[in-house]
C-alpha positions in Angstrom: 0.0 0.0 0.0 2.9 2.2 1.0 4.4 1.6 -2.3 1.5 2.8 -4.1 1.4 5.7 -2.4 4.9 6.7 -2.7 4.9 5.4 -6.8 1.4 7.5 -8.0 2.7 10.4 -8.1 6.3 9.7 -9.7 3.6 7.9 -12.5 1.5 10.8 -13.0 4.8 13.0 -13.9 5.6 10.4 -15.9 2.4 10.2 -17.9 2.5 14.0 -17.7 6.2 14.2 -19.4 4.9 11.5 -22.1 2.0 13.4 -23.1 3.7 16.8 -23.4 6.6 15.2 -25.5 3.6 13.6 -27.9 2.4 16.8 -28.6 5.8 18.7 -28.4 6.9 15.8 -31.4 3.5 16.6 -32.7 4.0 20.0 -33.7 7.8 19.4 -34.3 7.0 16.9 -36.9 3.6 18.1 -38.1 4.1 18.3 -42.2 1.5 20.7 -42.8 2.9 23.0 -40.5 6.6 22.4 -41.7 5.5 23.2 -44.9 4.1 26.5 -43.5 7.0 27.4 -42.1 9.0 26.9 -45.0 6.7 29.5 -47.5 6.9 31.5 -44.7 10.8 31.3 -44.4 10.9 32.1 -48.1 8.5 35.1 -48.1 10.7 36.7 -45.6 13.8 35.9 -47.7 12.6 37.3 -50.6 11.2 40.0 -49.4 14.9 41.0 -47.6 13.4 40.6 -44.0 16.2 38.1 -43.3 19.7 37.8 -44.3 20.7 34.8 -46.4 22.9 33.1 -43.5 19.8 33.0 -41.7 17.5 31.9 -44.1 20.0 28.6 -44.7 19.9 27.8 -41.4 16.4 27.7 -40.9 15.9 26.2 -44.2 17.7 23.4 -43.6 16.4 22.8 -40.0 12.6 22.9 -41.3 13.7 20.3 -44.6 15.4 18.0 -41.6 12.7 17.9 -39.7 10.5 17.4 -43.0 12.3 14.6 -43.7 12.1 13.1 -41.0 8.4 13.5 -40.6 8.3 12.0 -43.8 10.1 9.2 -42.7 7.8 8.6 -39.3 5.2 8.5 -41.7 6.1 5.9 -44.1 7.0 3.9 -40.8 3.0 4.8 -39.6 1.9 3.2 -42.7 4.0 0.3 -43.0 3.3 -0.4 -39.6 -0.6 -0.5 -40.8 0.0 -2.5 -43.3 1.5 -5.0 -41.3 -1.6 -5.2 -39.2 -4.1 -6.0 -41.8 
């Protein structure tokens, strides 16, 4: 009993930190909103309200994380497919 106790709450922050990190990977990963980001990105370039080295940098961190939301999804279907 005293081990339930003592464990609940130490579960509950666990369950807490899974869910926020689901949600946190959602929106890190979420390919509509990559590809948002990345006409966004390129409106600013071209309209000068970045400078080049910053554009690059951001460009490539929103086409790695496209590619690997890509790849999470391909591994979501396959994963499907396997089930039927």
């Amino acid at each position: 009993m005293l081990h339930k106790l003592v464990s609940a709450p130490i579960h509950l922050v666990m369950k807490v930190g899974e869910k926020i990190k689901e949600e946190a990977d959602k929106e890190l990963y979420d390919l509509p909103t990559i590809q948002q980001k990345l006409i966004q990105l390129q409106m600013m370039h071209e309209l000068g309200e970045i400078p080049d080295e910053a554009f690059y940098e951001k460009e490539d961190e929103l086409l790695t994380r496209y590619e690997i939301a890509k790849q999470m999804e391909m591994e979501q279907w396959e994963e499907l497919t396997k089930k039927k």
